[in-house]
PAKOLDREN-83081 format. One record per residue (C-alpha): residue in one letter; x, z, y. Coordinates in steps of 0.25 Angstrom, whole numbers, plus 2048, in hexadecimal, padded with zeros to 3 digits. Last residue first. Layout:
aXZY;...
This chain:
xDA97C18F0;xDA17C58E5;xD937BE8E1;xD887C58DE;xD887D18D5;xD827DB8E0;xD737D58DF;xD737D68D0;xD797E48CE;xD6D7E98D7;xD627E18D1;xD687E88C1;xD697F78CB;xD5C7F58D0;xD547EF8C3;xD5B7FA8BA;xD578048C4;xD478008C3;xD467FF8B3;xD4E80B8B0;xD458118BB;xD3980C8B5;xD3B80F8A7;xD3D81E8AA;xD3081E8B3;xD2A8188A5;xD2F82289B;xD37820891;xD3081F885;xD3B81787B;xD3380A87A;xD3580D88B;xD4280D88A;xD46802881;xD3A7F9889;xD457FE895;xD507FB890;xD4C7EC88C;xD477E8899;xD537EF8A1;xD5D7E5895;xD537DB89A;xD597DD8AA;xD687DE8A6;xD677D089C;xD5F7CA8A8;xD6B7D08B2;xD747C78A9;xD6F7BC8AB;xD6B7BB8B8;xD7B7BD8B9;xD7F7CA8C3;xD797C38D2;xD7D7BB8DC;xD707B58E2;xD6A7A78DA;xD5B7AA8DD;xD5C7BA8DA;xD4F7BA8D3;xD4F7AE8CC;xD5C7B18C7;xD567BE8C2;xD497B78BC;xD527AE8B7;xD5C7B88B1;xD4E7C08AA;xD4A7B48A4;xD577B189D;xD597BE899;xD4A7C1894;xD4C7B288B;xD577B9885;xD517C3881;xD467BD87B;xD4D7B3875;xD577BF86E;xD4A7C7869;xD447B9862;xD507B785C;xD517C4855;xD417C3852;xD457B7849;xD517BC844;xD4A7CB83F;xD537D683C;xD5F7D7846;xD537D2851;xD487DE84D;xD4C7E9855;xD4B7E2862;xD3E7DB85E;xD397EB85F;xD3E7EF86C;xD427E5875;xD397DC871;xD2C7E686E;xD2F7EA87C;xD2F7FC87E;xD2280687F;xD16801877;xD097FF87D;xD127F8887;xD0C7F6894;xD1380389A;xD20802894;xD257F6890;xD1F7ED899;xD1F7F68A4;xD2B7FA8A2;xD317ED8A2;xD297E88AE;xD307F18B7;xD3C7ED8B1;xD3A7DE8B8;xD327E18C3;xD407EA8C6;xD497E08C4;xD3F7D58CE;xD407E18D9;xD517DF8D6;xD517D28D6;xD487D18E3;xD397CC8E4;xD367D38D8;xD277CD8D2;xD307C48CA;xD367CE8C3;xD287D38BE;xD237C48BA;xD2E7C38B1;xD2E7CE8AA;xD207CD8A5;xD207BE8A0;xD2E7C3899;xD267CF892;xD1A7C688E;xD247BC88B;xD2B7C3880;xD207CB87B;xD197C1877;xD277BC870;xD287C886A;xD197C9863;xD1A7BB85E;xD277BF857;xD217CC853;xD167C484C;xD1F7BB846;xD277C783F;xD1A7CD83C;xD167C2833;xD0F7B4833;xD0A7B7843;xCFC7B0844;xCF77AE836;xCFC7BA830;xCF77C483A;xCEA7BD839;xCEA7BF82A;xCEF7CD82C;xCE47D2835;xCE57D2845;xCE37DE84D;xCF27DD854;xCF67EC853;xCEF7EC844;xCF47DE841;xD017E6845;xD027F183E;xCFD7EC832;xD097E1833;xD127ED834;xD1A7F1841;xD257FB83C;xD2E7EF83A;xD2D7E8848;xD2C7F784E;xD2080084E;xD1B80085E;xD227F4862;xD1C7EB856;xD0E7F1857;xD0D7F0866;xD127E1867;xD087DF85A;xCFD7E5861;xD027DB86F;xD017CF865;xCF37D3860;xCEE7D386F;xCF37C5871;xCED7BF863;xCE07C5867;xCE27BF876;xCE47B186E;xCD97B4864;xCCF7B686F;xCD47AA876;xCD37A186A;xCC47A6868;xCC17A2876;xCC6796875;xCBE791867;xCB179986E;xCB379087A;xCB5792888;
């Protein structure tokens, strides 16, 4: 390997680390209460490199969202699929949520759900980000559905998705206000049984 490869690799996973520091900075303190000192200190960069790779906070956060974005989607989706029924594939699923936003978090909560959120009436750029985000979790989340049930009757794919991500998004609320993980799990866990349930009974009627 050469030094001019290696040198881009370190950069790349110091680029990485300082991306998760400013995930933490922004959902500790807030888009506003996240100053650009707090986070070149979060990220250990200086002001010059800040600068040079981001332009502004508002870019920054935009970069920070959509890493987010896919890492949560990434994550997700391979929980589901471990479910060999809907209703197995529903719990993955939450599962997963509380995990993500509880225990692997260093900060409680889902930057999205809870700082972009506040941001959308102020900020276009971060407003329309925000809505493809959450459209992009709908239709994932139908196919995985569809994918799941392989055409069987069933309440719209659509809108069980829209039921399951509004789970996902109750329960980052919950845990960015300290409820506590056994809590989680059971909202997570009866909200998979009876969304499963009202699936499998809305087939066609005779």
């Amino acid at each position: 390997m050469s030094d001019e490869t290696q040198l881009g690799r370190t950069r790349s996973a110091a680029s990485e680390q300082g991306l998760v520091g400013a995930a933490d900075a922004f959902s500790r303190f807030g888009y506003e209460g996240a100053s650009i000192e707090v986070l070149m200190q979060a990220m250990g960069i200086s002001r010059a490199s800040f600068d040079a790779a981001f332009g502004d906070k508002r870019g920054l956060f935009l970069r920070v969202v959509e890493r987010q974005a896919e890492e949560l989607i990434a994550a997700y989706e391979e929980a589901f699929e471990r479910g060999r029924s809907l209703r197995a594939a529903l719990v993955a699923f939450f599962d997963k949520a509380v995990e993500v936003h509880l225990r692997r978090a260093r900060v409680p909560g889902c930057l999205i759900a809870n700082v972009a959120l506040s941001e959308v009436l102020r900020d276009d750029a971060i407003g329309e980000l925000t809505r493809r985000y959450l459209a992009l979790c709908d239709q994932r989340v139908a196919k995985w559905i569809r994918d799941k049930r392989r055409g069987k009757g069933m309440l719209g794919s659509e809108a069980s998705a829209e039921l399951a991500n509004g789970v996902v998004r109750d329960i980052a609320l919950r845990a960015r206000a300290g409820e506590s993980e056994q809590r989680l799990r059971e909202l997570a866990h009866h909200a998979a049984i009876a969304l499963a349930r009202v699936a499998e009974d809305s087939g066609p009627r005779r």
